[in-house]
C-alpha positions as CSV (number, residue, x, y, z in Angstrom):
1,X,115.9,82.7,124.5
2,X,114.4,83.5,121.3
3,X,116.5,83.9,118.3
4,X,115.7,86.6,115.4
5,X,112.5,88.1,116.7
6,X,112.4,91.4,117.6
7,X,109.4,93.2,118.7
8,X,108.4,97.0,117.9
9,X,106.0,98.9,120.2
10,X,104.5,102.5,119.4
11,X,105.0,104.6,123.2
12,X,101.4,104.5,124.3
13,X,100.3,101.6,121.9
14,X,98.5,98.5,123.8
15,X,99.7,96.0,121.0
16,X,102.1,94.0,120.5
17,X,101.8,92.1,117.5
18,X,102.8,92.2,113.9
19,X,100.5,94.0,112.2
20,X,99.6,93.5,108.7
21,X,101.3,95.3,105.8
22,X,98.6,95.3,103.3
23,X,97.7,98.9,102.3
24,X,94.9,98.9,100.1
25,X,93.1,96.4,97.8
26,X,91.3,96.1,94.9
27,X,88.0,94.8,93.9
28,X,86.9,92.3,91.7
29,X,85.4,94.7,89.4
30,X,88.5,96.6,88.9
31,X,90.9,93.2,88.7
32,X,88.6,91.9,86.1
33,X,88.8,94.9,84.0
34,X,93.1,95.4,84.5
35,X,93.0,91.2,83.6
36,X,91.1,92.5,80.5
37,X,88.5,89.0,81.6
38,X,84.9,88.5,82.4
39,X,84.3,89.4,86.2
40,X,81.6,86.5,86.4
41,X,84.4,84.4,85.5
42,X,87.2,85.8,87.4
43,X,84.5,85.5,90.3
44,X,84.0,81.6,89.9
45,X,88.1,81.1,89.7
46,X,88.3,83.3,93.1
47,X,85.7,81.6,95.2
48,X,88.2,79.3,96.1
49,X,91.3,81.6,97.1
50,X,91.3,82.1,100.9
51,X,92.9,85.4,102.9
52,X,96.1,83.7,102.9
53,X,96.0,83.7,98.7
54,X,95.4,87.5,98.9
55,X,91.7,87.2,99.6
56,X,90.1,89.8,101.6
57,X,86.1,90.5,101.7
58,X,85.2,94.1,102.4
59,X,81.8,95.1,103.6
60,X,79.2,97.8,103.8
61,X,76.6,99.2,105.4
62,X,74.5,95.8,103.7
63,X,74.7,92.4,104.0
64,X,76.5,92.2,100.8
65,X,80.2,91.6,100.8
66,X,82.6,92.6,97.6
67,X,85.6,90.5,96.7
68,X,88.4,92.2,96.8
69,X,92.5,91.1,96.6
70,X,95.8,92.4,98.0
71,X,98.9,92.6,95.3
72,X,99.9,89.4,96.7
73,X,96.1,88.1,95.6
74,X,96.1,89.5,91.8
75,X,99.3,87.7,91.7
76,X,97.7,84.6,92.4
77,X,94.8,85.3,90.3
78,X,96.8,85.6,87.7
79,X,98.5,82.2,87.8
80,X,95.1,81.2,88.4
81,X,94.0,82.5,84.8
82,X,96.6,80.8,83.1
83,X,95.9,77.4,84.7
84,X,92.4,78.1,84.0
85,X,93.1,79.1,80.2
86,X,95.2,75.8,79.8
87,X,92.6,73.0,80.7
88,X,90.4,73.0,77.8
89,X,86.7,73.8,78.1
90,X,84.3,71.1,77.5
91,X,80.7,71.8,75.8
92,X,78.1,70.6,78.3
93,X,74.6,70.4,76.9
């Protein structure tokens, strides 16, 4: 017996599984400009998110993929920023 799952299914539909919620997204480009920060920068504080941060690569007809971020994702970007903003930046030369 399983307790508090319940499972819906479209008539006609051949899955079964949760699917995802996530709507849309929005690019790195775009993020960087509503953060009102440097997308370079933004770039080199994502690299390390992963889907489950909010993450999601979308793709083109090329090789070359765009960041991009669910709601979920800016939100972590943005604590991200401010963790970033609070460790001071050394001079490397």
């Amino acid at each position: 017996m399983e307790l508090g799952t319940a499972e819906r299914r479209r008539p006609g539909s051949l899955m079964s599984t949760q699917r995802n919620k996530i709507h849309s997204v929005t690019t790195i480009a775009r993020v960087a400009i509503d953060l009102g920060v440097d997308e370079d920068w933004l770039w080199d504080i994502a690299n390390g998110m992963e889907p489950e941060d909010g993450l999601i690569w979308v793709y083109g007809p090329g090789d070359e993929g765009v960041m991009a971020f669910s709601e979920d994702g800016i939100e972590c970007l943005r604590d991200l920023i401010e963790i970033h903003k609070e460790i001071p930046q050394t001079n490397q030369e």
